[in-house]
N, CA, C and O atoms as a GROMACS GRO file, in nm:
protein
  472
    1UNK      N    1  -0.278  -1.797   0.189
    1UNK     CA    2  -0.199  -1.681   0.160
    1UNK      C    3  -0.237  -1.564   0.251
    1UNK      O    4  -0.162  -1.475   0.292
    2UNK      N    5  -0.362  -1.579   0.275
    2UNK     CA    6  -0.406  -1.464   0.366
    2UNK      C    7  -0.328  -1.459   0.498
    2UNK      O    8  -0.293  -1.361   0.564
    3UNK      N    9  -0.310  -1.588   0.520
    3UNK     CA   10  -0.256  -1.611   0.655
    3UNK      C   11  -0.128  -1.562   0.672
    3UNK      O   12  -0.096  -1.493   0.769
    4UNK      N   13  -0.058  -1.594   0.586
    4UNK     CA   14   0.100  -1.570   0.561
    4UNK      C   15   0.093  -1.405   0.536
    4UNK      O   16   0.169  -1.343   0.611
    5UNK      N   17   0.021  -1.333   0.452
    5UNK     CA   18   0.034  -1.196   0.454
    5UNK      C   19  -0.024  -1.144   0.589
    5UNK      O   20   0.055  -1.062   0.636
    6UNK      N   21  -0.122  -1.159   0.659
    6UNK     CA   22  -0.150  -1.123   0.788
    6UNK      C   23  -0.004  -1.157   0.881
    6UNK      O   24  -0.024  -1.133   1.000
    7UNK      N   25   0.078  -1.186   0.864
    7UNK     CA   26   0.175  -1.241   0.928
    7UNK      C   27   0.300  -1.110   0.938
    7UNK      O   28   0.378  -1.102   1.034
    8UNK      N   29   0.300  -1.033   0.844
    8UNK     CA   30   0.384  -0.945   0.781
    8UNK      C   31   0.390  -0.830   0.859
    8UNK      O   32   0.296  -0.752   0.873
    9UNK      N   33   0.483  -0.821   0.903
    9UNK     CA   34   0.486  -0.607   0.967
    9UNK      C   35   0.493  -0.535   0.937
    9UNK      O   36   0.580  -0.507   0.854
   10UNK      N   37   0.383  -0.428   0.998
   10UNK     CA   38   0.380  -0.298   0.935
   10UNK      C   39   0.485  -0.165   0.844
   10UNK      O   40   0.553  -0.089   0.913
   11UNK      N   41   0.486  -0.160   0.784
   11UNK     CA   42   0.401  -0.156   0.687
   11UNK      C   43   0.358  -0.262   0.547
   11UNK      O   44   0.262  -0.244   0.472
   12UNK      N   45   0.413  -0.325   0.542
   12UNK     CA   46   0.415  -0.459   0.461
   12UNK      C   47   0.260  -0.525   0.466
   12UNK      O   48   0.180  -0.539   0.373
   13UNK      N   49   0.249  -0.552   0.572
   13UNK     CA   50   0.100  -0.604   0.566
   13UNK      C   51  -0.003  -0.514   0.500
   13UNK      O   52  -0.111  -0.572   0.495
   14UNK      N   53  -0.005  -0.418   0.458
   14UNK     CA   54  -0.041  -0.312   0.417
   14UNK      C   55  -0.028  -0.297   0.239
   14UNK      O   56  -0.111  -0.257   0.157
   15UNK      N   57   0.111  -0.348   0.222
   15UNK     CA   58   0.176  -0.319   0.087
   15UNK      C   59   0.108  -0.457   0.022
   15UNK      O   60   0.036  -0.452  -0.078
   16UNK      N   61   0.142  -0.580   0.091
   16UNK     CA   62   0.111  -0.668   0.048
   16UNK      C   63  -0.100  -0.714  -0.008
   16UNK      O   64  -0.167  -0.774  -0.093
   17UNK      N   65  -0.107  -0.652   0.087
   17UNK     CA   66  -0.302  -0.621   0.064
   17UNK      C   67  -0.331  -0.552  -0.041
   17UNK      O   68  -0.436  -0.566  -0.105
   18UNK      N   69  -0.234  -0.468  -0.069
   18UNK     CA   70  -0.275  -0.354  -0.205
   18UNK      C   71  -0.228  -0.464  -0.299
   18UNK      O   72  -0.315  -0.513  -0.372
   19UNK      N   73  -0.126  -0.501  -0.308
   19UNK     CA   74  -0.040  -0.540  -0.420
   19UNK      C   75  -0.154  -0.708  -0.479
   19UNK      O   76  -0.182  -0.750  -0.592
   20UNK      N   77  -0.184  -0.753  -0.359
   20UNK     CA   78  -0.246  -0.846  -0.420
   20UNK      C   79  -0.425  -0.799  -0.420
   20UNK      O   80  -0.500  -0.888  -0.460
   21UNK      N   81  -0.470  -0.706  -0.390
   21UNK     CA   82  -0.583  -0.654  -0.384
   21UNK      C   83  -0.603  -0.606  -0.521
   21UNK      O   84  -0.694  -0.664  -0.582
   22UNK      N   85  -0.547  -0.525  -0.576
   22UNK     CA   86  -0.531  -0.444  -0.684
   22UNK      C   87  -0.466  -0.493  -0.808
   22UNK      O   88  -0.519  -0.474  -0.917
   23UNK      N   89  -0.331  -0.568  -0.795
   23UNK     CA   90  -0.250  -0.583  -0.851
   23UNK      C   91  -0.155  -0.512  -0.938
   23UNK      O   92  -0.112  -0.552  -1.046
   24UNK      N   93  -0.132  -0.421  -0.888
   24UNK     CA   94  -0.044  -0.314  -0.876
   24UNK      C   95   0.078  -0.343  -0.854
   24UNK      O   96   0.122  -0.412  -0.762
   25UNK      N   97   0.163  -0.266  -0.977
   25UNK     CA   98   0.320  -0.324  -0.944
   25UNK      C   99   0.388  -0.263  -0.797
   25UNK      O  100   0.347  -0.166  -0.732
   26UNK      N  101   0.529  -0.371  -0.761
   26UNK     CA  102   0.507  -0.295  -0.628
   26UNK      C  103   0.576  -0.154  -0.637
   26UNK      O  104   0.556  -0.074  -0.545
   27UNK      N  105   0.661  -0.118  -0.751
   27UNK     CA  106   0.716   0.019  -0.785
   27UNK      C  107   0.576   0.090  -0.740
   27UNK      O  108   0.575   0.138  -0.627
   28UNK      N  109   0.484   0.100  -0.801
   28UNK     CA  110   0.367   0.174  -0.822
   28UNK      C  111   0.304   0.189  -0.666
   28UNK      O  112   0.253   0.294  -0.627
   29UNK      N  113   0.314   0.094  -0.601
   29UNK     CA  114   0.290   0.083  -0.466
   29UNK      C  115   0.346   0.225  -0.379
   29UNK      O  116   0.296   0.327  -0.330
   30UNK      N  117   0.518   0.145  -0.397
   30UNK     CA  118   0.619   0.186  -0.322
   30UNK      C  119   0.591   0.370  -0.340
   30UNK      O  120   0.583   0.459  -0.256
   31UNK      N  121   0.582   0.370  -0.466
   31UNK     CA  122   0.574   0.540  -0.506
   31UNK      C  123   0.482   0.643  -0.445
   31UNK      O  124   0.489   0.766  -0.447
   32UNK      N  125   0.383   0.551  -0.383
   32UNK     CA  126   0.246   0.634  -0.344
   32UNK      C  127   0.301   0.738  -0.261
   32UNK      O  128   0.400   0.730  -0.188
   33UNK      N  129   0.221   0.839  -0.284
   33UNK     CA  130   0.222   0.952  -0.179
   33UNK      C  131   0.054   0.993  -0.116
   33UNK      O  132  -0.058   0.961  -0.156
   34UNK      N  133   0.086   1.051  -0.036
   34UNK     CA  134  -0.043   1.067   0.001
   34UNK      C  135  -0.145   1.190  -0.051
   34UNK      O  136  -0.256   1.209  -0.002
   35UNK      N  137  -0.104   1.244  -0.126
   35UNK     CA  138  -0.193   1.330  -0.219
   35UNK      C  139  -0.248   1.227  -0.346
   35UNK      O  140  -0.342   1.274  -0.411
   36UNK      N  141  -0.204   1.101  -0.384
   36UNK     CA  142  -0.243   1.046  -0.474
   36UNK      C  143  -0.379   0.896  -0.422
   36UNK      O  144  -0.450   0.829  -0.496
   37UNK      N  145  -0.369   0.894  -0.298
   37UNK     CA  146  -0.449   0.843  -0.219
   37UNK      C  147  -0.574   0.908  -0.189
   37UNK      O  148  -0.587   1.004  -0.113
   38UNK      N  149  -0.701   0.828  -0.280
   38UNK     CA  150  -0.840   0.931  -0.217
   38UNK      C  151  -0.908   0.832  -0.142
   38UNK      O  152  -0.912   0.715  -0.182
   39UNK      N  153  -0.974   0.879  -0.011
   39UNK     CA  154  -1.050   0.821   0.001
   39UNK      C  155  -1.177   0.849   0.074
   39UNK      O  156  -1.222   0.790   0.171
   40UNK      N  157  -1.238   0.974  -0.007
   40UNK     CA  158  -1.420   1.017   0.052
   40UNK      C  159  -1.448   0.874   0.055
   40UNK      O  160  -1.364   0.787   0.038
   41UNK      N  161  -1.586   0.853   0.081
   41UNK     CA  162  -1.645   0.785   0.056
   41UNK      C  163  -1.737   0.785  -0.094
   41UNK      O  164  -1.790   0.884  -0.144
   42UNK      N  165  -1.740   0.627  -0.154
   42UNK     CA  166  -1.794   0.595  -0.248
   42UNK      C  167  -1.678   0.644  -0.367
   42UNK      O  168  -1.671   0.599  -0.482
   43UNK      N  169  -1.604   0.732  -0.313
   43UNK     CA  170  -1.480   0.770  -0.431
   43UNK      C  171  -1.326   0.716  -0.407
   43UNK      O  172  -1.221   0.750  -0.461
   44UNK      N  173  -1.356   0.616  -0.301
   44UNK     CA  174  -1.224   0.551  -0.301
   44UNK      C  175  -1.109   0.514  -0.453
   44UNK      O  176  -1.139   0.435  -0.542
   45UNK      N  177  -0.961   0.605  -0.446
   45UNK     CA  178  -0.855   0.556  -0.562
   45UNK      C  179  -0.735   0.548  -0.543
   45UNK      O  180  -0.698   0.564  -0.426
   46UNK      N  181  -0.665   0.530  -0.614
   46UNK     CA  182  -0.505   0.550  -0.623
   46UNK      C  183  -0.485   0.587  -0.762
   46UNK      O  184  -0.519   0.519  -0.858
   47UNK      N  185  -0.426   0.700  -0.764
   47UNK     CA  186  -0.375   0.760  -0.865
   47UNK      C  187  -0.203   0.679  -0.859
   47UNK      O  188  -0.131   0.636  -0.768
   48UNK      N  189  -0.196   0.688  -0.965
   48UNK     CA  190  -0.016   0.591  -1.031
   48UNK      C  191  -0.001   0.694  -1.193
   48UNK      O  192  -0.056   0.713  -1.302
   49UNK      N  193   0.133   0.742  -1.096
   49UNK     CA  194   0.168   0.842  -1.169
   49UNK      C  195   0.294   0.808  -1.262
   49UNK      O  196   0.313   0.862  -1.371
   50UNK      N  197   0.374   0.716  -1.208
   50UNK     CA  198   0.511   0.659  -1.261
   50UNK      C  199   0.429   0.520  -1.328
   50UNK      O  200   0.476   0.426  -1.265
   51UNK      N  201   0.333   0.469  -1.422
   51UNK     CA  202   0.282   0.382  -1.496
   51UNK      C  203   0.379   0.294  -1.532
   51UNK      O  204   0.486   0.353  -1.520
   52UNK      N  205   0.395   0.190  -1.568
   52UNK     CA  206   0.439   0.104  -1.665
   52UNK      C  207   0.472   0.142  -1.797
   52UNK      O  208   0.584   0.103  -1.829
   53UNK      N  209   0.422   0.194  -1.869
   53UNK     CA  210   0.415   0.276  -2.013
   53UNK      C  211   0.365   0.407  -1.985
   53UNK      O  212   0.283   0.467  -2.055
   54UNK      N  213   0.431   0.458  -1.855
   54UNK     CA  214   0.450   0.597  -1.908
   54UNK      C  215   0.302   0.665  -1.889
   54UNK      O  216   0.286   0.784  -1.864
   55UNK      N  217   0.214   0.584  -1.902
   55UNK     CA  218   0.030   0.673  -1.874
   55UNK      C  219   0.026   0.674  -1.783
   55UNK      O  220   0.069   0.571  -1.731
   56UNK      N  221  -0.027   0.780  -1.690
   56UNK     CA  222  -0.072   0.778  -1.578
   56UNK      C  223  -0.197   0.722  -1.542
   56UNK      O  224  -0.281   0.753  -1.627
   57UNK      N  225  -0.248   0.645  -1.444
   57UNK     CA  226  -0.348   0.571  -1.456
   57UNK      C  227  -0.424   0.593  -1.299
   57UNK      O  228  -0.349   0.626  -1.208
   58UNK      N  229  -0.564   0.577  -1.270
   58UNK     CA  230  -0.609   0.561  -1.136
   58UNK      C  231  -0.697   0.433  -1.106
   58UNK      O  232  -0.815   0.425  -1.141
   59UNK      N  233  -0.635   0.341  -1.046
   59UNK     CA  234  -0.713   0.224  -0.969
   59UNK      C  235  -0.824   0.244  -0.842
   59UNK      O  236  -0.804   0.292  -0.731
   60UNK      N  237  -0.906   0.208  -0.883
   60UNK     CA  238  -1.042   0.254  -0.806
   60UNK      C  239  -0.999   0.158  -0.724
   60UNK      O  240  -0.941   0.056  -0.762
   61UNK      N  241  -1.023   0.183  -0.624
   61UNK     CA  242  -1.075   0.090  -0.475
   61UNK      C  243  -1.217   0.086  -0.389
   61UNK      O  244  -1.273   0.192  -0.361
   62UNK      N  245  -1.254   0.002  -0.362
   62UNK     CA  246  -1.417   0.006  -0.293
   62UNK      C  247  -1.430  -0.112  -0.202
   62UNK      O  248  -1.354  -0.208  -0.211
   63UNK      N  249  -1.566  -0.102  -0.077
   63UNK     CA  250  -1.560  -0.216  -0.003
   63UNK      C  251  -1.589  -0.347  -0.075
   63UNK      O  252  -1.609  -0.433   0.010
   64UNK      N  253  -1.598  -0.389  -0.182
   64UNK     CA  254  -1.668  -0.517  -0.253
   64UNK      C  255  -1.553  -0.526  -0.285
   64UNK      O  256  -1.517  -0.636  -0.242
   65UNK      N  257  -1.427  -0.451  -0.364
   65UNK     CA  258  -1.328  -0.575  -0.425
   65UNK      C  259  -1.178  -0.548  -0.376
   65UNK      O  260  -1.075  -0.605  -0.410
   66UNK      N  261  -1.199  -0.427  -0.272
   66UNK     CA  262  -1.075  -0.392  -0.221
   66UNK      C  263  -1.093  -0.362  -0.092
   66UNK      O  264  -1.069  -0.244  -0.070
   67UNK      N  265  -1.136  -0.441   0.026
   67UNK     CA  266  -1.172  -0.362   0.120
   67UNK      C  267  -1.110  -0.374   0.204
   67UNK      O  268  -1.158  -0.328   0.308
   68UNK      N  269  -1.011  -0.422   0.212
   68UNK     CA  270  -0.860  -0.468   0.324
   68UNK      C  271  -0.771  -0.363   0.303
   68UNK      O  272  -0.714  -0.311   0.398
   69UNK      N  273  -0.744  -0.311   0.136
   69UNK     CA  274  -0.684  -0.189   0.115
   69UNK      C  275  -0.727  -0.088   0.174
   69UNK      O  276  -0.658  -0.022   0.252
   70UNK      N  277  -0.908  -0.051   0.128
   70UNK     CA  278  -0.963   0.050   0.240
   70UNK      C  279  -0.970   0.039   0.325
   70UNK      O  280  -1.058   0.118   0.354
   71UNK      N  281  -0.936  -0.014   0.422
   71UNK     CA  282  -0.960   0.006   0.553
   71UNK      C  283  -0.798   0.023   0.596
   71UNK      O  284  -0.782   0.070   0.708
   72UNK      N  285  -0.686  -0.007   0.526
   72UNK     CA  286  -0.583  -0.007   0.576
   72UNK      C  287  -0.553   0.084   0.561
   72UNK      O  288  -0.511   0.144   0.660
   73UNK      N  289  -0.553   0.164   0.411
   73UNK     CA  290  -0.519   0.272   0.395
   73UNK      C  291  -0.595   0.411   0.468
   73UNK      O  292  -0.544   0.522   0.470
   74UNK      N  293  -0.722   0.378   0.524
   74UNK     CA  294  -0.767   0.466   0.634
   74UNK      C  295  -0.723   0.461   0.746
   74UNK      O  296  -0.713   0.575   0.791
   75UNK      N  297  -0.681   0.358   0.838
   75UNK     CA  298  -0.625   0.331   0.914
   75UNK      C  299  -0.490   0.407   0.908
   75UNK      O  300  -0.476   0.502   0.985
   76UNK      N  301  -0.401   0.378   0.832
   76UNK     CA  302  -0.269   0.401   0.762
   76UNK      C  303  -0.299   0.614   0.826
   76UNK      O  304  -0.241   0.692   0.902
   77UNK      N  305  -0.406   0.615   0.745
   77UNK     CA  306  -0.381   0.748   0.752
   77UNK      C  307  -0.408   0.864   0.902
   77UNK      O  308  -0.370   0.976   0.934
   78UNK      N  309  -0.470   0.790   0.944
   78UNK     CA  310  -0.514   0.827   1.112
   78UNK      C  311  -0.468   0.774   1.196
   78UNK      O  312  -0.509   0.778   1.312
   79UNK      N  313  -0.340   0.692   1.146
   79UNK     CA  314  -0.208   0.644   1.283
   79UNK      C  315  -0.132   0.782   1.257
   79UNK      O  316  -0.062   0.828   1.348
   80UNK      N  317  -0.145   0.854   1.129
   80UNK     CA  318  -0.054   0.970   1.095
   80UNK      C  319  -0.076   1.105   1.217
   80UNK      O  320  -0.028   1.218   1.218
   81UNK      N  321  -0.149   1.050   1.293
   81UNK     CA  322  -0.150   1.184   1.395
   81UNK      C  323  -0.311   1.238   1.358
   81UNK      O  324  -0.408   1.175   1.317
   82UNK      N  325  -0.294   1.381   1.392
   82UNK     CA  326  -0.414   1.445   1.419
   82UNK      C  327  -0.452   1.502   1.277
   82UNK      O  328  -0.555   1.508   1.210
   83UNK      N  329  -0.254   1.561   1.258
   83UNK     CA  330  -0.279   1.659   1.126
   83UNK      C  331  -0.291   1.571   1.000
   83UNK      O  332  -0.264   1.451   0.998
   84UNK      N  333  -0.336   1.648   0.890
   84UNK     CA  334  -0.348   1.518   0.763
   84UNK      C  335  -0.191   1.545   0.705
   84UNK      O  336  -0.118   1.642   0.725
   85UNK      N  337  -0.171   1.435   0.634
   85UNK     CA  338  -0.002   1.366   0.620
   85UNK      C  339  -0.022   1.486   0.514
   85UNK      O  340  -0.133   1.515   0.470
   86UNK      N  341   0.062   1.534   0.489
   86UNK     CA  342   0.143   1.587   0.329
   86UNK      C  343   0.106   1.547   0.213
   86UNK      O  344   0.133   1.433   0.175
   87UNK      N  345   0.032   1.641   0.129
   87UNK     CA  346   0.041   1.520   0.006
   87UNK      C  347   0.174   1.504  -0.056
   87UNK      O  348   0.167   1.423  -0.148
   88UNK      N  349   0.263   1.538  -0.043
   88UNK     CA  350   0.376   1.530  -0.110
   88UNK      C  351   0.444   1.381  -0.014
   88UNK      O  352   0.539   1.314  -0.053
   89UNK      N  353   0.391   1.364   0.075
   89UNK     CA  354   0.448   1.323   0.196
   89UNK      C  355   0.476   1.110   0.126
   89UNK      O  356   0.371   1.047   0.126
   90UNK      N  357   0.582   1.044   0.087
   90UNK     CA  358   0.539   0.880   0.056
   90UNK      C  359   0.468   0.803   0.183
   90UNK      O  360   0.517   0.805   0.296
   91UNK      N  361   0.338   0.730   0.146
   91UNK     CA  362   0.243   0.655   0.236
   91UNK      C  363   0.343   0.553   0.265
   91UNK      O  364   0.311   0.525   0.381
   92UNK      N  365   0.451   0.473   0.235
   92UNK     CA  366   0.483   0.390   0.304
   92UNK      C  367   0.596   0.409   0.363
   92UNK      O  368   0.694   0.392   0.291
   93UNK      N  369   0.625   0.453   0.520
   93UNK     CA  370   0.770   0.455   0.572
   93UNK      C  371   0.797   0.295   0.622
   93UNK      O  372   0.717   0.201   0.627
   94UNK      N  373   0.941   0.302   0.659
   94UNK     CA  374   0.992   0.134   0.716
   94UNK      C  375   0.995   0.187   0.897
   94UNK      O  376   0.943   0.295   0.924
   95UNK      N  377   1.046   0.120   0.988
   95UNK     CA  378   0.999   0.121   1.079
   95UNK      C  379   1.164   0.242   1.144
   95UNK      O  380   1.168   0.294   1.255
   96UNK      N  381   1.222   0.248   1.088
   96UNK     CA  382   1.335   0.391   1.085
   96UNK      C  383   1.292   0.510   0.985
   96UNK      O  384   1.384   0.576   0.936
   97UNK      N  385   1.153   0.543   0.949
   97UNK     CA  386   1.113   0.674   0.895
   97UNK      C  387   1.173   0.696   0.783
   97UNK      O  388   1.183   0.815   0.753
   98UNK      N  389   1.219   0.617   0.707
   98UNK     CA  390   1.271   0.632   0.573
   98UNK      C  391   1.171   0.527   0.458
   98UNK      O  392   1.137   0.411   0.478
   99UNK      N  393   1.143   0.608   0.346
   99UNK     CA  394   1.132   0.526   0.241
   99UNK      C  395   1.105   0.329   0.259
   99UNK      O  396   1.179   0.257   0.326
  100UNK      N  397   1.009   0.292   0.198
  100UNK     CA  398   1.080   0.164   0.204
  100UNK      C  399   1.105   0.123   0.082
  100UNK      O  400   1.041   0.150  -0.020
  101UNK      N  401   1.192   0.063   0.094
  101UNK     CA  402   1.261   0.022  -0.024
  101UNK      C  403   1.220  -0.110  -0.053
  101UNK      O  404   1.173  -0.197   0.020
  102UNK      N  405   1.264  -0.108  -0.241
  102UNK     CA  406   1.228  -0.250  -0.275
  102UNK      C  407   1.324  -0.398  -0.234
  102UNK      O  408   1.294  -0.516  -0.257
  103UNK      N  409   1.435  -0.347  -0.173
  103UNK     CA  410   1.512  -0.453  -0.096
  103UNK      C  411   1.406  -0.507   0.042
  103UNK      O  412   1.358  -0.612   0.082
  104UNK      N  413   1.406  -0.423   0.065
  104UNK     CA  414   1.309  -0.420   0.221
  104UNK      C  415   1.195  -0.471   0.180
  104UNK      O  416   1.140  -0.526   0.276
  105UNK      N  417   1.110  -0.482   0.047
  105UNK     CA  418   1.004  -0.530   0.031
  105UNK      C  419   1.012  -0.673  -0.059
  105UNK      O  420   0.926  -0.754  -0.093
  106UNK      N  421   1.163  -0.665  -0.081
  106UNK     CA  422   1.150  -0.847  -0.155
  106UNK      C  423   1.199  -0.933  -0.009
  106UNK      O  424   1.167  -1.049   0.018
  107UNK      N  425   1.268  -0.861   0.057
  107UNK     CA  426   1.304  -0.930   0.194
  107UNK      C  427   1.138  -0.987   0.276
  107UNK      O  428   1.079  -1.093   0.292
  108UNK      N  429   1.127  -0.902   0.297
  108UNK     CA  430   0.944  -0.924   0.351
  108UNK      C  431   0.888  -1.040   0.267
  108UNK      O  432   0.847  -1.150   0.307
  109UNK      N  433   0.894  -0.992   0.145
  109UNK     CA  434   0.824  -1.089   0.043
  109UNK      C  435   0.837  -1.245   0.100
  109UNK      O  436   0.753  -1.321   0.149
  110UNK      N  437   0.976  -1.260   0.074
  110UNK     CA  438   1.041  -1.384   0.094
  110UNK      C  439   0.977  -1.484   0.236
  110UNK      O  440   0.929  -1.597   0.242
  111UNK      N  441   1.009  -1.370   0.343
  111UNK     CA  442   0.919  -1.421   0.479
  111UNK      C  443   0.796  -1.474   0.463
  111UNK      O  444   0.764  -1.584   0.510
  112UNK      N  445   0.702  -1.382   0.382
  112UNK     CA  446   0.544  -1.452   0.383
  112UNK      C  447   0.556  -1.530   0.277
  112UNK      O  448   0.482  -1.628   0.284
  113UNK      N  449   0.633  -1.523   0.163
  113UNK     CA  450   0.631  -1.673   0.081
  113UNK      C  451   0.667  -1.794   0.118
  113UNK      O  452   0.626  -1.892   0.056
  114UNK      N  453   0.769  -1.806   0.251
  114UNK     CA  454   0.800  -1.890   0.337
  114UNK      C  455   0.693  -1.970   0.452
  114UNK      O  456   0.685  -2.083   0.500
  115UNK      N  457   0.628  -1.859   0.464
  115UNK     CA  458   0.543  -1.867   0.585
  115UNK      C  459   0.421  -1.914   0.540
  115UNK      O  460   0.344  -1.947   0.630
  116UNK      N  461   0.368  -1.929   0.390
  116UNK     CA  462   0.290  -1.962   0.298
  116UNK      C  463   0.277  -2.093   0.337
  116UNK      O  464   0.192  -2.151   0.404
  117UNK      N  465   0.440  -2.150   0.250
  117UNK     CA  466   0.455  -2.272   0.230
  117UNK      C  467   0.452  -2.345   0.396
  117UNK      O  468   0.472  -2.467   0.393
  118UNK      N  469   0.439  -2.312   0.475
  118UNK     CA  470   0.471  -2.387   0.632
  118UNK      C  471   0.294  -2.398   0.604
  118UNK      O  472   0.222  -2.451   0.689
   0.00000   0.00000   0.00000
């Protein structure tokens, strides 16, 4: 599976690392912004503000059980240029600067579930 998600383009390869890193719905994913993204060190999270039931909740991330997320999502954030992104700003654009959408992310899906099975 690793193989097949390493396979995926940006930003997807990215989405897909959280989603199975964390297990995080991909709404919850898709929603991130970058004010809800921490990552000092040793205080790596994701705040999820649109919950499942409505609670707002924060998923810790760290190098022992998430560390493909951290590093992507640092990465992620220092392809953003010099200045720091917005927190208001959503962490995942598609490769036309818009939103990505969950069409755009079951489409992807489909590719590395394909690419699985090969």
């Amino acid at each position: 599976m690793d193989v097949a998600i390493a396979s995926a383009p940006p930003p997807y390869l990215l989405i897909f690392t959280i989603l199975r890193e964390t297990g995080m719905r991909a709404g919850e994913v898709l929603d991130l912004r970058w004010g809800d993204v921490l990552l000092d060190a040793g205080r790596e999270a994701l705040r999820v503000r649109e919950a499942k039931y409505g609670t707002e909740r924060t998923v810790i991330l760290g190098p022992t059980a998430t560390p493909r997320s951290v590093r992507g999502l640092r990465a992620a954030r220092r392809a953003r240029g010099r200045s720091a992104p917005a927190d208001h700003e959503v962490v995942f654009l598609s490769n036309r600067g818009t939103r990505v959408s969950h069409d755009g992310l079951h489409y992807q899906r489909a590719k590395v579930c394909q690419a699985a099975v090969w």
